[in-house]
Phi, psi and omega in degrees: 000145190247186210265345180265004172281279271244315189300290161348274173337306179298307205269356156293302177279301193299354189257312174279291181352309180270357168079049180283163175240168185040030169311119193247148159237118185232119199283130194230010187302307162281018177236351229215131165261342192257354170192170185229021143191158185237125170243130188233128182214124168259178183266185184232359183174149164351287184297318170328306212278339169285322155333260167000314189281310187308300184302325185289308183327313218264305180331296177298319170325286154344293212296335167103034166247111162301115162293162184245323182219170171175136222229164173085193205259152161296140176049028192263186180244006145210147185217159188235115181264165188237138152193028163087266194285345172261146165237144161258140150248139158220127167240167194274157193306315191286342161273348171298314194271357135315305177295334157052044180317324175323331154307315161339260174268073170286330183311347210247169189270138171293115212252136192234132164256000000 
C-alpha cells in the first residue's frame, strides 16, 4: 500500500469513528499535481465539524503524519486539512452542497471503502 492509501485509510476511519456523513473519497492523482486524493465529509453541525477536524488531527498525528497546511475557522462551518497527498474537506451540510466539490473534481476517480 503506498503512503496516500495508508493516509486515506487513517483519515477515513477517523471520520466514521466521529460519525462524518457522505464521506467521499476521490482519487485525483491523474488529473492533479497538487495532491492524490481529495477526502469530503460534512457535520450535522459546528461542533461536529470541529470533532470531526480534531479527531482526524490527532489520528494522523498518532500514525506520524505531519499537517501541512489548514485553511477555515475553529468553530467554522468549513476547514481544509493539507497532509500533501491527501486533502480532507470537512464541512457543515449547508456548505458542502454550496461548494459541491464533487462537481468539481467529477473527473477523478470514486475511491469505495
Amino acid at each position: 500500500m503506498n503512503q496516500g492509501k495508508d493516509m486515506v485509510r487513517i483519515i477515513y476511519d477517523a471520520l466514521t469513528e466521529k460519525k462524518g456523513e457522505e464521506i467521499k473519497v476521490i482519487d485525483i492523482s491523474e488529473i492533479s499535481v497538487m495532491s492524490d486524493y481529495f477526502v469530503i465529509t460534512n457535520g450535522t453541525s459546528n461542533s461536529q465539524v470541529d470533532a470531526l477536524v480534531e479527531n482526524v488531527e490527532e489520528q494522523m498525528q498518532k500514525a506520524g503524519f505531519s499537517l501541512k497546511q489548514r485553511e477555515g475557522q475553529r468553530s467554522g462551518t468549513w476547514v481544509l486539512l493539507d497532509y500533501g497527498d491527501v486533502i480532507v474537506h470537512i464541512f457543515d451540510k449547508e456548505n458542502r452542497s454550496f461548494y459541491n466539490l464533487e462537481r468539481v473534481w467529477n473527473d477523478g476517480k470514486t475511491v469505495v471503502m
